[in-house]
C-alpha positions as CSV (number, residue, x, y, z in Angstrom):
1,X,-168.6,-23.0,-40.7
2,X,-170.6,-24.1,-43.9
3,X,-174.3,-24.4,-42.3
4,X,-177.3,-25.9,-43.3
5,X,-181.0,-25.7,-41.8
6,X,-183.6,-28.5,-42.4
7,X,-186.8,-29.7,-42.1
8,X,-189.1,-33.3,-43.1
9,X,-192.2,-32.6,-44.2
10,X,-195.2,-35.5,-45.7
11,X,-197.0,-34.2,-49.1
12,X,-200.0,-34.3,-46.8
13,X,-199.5,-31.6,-44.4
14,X,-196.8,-29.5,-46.7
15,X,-199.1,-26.5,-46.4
16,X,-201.6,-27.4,-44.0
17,X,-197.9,-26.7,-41.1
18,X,-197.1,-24.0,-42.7
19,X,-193.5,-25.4,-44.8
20,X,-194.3,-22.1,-47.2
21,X,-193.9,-20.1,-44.3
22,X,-191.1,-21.3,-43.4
23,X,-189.4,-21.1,-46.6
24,X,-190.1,-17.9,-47.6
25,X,-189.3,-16.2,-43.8
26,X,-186.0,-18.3,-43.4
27,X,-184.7,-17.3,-47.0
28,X,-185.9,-13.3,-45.8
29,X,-183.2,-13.3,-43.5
30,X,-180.8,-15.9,-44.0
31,X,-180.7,-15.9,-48.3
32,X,-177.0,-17.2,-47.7
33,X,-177.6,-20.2,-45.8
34,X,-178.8,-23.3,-47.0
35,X,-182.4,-24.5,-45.9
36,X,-182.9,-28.3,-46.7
37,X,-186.7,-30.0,-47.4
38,X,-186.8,-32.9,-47.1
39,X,-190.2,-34.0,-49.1
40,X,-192.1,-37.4,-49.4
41,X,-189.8,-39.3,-51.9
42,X,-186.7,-38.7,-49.4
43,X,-189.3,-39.7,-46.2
44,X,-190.3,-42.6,-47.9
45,X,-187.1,-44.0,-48.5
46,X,-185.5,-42.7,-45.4
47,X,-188.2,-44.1,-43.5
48,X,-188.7,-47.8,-45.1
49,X,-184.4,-48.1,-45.4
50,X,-184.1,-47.1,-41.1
51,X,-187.7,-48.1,-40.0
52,X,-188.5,-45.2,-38.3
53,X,-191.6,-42.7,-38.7
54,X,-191.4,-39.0,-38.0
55,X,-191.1,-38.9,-34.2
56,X,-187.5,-41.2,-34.4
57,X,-186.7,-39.1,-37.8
58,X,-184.0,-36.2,-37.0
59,X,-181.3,-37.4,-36.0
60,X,-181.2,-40.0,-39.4
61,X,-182.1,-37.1,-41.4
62,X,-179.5,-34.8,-39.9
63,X,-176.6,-38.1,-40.3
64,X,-177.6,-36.9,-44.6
65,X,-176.0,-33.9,-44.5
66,X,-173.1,-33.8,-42.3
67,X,-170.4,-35.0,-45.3
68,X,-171.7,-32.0,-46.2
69,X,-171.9,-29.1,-43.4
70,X,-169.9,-28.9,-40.5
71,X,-173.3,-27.6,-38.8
72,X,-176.8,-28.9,-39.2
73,X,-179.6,-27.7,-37.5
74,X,-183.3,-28.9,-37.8
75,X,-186.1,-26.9,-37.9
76,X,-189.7,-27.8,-37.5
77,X,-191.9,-26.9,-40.8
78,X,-194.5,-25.0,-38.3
79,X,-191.9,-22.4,-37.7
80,X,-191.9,-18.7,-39.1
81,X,-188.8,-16.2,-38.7
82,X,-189.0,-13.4,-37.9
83,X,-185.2,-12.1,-37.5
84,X,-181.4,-13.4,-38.2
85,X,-180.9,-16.4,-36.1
86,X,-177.6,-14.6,-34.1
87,X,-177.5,-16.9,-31.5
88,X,-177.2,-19.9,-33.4
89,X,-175.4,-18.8,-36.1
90,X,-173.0,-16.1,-34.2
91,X,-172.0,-18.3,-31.0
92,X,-170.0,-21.4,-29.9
93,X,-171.3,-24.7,-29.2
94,X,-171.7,-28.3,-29.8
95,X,-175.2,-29.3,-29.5
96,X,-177.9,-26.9,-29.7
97,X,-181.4,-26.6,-28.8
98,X,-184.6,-24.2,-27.6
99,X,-186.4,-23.7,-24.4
100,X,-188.9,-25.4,-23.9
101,X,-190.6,-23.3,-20.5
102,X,-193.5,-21.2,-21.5
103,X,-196.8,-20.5,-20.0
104,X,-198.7,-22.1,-22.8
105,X,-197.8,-25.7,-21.9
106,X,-194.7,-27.1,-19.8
107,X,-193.2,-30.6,-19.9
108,X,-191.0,-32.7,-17.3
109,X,-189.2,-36.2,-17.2
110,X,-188.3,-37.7,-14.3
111,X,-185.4,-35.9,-13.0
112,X,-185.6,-33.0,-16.0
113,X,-187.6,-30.4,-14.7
114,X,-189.9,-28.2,-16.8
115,X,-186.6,-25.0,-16.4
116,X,-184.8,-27.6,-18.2
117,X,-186.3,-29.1,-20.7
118,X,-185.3,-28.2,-24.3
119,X,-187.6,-28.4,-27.0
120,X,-186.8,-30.8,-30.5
121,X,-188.6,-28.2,-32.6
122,X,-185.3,-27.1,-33.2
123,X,-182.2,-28.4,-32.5
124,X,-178.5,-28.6,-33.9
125,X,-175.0,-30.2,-33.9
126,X,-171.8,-29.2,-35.0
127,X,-170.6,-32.7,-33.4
128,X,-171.4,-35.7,-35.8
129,X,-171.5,-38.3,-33.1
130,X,-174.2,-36.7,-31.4
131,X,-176.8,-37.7,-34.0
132,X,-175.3,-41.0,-34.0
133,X,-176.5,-41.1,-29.9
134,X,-179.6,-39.6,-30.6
135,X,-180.7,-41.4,-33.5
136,X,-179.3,-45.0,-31.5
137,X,-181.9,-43.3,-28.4
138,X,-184.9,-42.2,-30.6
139,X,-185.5,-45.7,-31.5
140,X,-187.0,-46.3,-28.7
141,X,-188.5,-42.9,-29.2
142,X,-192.5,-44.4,-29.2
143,X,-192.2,-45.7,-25.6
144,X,-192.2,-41.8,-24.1
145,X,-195.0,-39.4,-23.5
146,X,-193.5,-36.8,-25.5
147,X,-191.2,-39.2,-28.0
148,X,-188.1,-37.8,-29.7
149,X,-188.7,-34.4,-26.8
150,X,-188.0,-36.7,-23.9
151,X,-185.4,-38.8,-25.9
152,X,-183.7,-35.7,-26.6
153,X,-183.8,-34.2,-22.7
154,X,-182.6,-37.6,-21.6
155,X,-179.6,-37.5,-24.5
156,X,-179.4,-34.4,-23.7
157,X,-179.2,-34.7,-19.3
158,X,-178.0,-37.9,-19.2
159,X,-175.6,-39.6,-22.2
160,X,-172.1,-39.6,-20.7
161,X,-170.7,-38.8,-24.4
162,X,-173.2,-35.7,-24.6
163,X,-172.8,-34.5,-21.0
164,X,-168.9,-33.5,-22.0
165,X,-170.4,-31.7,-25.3
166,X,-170.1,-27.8,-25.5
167,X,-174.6,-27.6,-24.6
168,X,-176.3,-24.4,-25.4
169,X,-179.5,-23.4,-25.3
170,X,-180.0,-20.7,-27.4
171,X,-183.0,-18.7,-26.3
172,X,-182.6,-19.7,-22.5
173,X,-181.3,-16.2,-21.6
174,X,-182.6,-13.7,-24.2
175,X,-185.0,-13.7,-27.1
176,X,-187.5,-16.1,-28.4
177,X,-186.3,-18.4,-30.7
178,X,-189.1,-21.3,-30.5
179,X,-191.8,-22.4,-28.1
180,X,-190.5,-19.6,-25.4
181,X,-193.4,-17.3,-26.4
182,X,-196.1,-19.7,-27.0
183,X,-199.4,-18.6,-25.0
184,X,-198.0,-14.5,-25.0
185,X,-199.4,-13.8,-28.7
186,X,-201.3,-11.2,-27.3
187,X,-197.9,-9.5,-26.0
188,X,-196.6,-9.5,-29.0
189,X,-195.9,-5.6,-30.7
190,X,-193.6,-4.4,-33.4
191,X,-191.0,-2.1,-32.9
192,X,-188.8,-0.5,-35.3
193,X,-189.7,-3.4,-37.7
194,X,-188.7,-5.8,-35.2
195,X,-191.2,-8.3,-33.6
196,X,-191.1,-8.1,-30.0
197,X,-192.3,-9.6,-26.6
198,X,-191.7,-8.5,-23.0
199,X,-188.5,-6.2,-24.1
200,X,-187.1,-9.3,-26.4
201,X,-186.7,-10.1,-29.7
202,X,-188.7,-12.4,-31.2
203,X,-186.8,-14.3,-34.0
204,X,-188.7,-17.4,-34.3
205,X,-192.4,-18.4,-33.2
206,X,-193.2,-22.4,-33.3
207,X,-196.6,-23.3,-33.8
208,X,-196.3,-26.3,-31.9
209,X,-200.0,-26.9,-30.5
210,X,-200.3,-30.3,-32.3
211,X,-203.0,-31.2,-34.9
212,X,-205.6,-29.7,-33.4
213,X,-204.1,-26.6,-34.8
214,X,-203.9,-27.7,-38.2
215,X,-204.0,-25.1,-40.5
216,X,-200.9,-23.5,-39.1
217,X,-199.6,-20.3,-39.0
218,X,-202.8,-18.6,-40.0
219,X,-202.0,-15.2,-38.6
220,X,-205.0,-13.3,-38.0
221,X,-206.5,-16.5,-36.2
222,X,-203.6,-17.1,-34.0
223,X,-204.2,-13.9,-30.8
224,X,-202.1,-11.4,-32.4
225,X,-202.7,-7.7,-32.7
226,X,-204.1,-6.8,-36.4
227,X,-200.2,-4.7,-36.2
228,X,-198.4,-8.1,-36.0
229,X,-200.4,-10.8,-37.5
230,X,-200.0,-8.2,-40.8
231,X,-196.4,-7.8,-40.1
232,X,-196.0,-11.7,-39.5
233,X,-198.1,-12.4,-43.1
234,X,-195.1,-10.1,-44.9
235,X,-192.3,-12.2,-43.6
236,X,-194.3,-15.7,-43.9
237,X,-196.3,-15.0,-47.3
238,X,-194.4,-12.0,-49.1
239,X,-191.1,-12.1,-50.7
240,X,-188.7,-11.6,-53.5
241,X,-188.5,-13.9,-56.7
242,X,-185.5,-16.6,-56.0
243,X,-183.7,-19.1,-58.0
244,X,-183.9,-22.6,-56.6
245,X,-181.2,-24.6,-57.0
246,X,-179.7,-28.2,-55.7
247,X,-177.3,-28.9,-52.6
């Protein structure tokens, strides 16, 4: 399947989330796959044309590249990776998404309990019209505690369309691919140059602690052992020259 990754970012908090980071570790270990970034003359058009705002945005960025891919995922701009993405990549499904449970901070609506909430932070389709749903549900996406997370858990849970979707979430079982390990920094050890937690893989750690934790992705500041905040600042801030080019 051609494959795409992508992320919206504002001019304003390009580096302050930690887009670099994201970048430069997603290219490490996926140089073959496109990464998409979407930037502030996109957003501003994207946004005035659909009259939406970041929290209803996904699912109308994502509609801008499926002529294109037969898979798109999205992928927060807080994000650094930290291994091949193998179960999103290497596995069969539909519509895509993270777990949300962690001991950090847990979420529930209504019926969706906190064991089954996924997480937006990333999120993909393979299925065109499930963007169209989403998109249609994150209008109203302002109205919810937790916008576009609840809109996607009730998409997700409840759309009759969706429900009969091929549903995977990818780090449910196995592995950290998002949110999963937030509040377990201190766990965190290398092992044979692999970032690890609790006898797991790491492959993906979200910073998603809201503004407050503006700047992002600041290693050395973030809980982790001196060991893995240095191994973390090679795979966010280190890297080999590349040639940029369009899509």
């Amino acid at each position: 399947m051609k494959t795409c990754f992508f992320t919206i970012v504002s001019d304003d908090y390009y580096f302050s989330v930690g887009t670099h980071v994201l970048i430069n570790s997603f290219k490490k270990y996926h140089p073959d796959i496109d990464l998409v970034v979407f930037r502030q003359d996109i957003v501003d058009k994207v946004f005035k044309d659909n009259d939406i705002n970041f929290y209803m945005a996904k699912p109308t960025f994502a509609k801008l590249l499926v002529a294109d891919y037969d898979r798109v995922i999205n992928i927060d701009a807080d994000t650094v990776i930290t291994g091949r993405l193998t179960e999103i990549l290497d596995t069969d499904w539909e519509v895509g998404a993270v777990w949300n449970y962690n001991i950090y901070e847990n979420a529930t609506f209504e019926d969706i309990d906190e064991k089954m909430y996924v997480q937006a932070g990333l999120v993909g389709s393979t299925n065109k019209g499930f963007w169209d749903i989403w998109e249609k549900a994150n209008k109203n996406a302002m109205l919810y505690t937790r916008q576009e997370n609840d809109v996607l858990n009730t998409v997700w849970y409840r759309n009759k369309a969706v429900k009969k979707m091929k549903k995977l979430i990818w780090d449910k079982d196995k592995n950290y691919l998002g949110c999963k390990s937030l509040g377990m920094e201190a766990r965190f050890y290398i092992e044979d140059d692999k970032l690890m937690c609790m006898d797991e893989q790491v492959k993906a750690y979200h910073h998603a602690k809201g503004k407050v934790a503006l700047p992002k992705l600041q290693f050395e500041q973030m809980g982790f052992s001196k060991e893995v905040a240095d191994w973390l600042i090679k795979q966010g801030y280190q890297g080999r020259s590349v040639k940029y080019g369009t899509i």
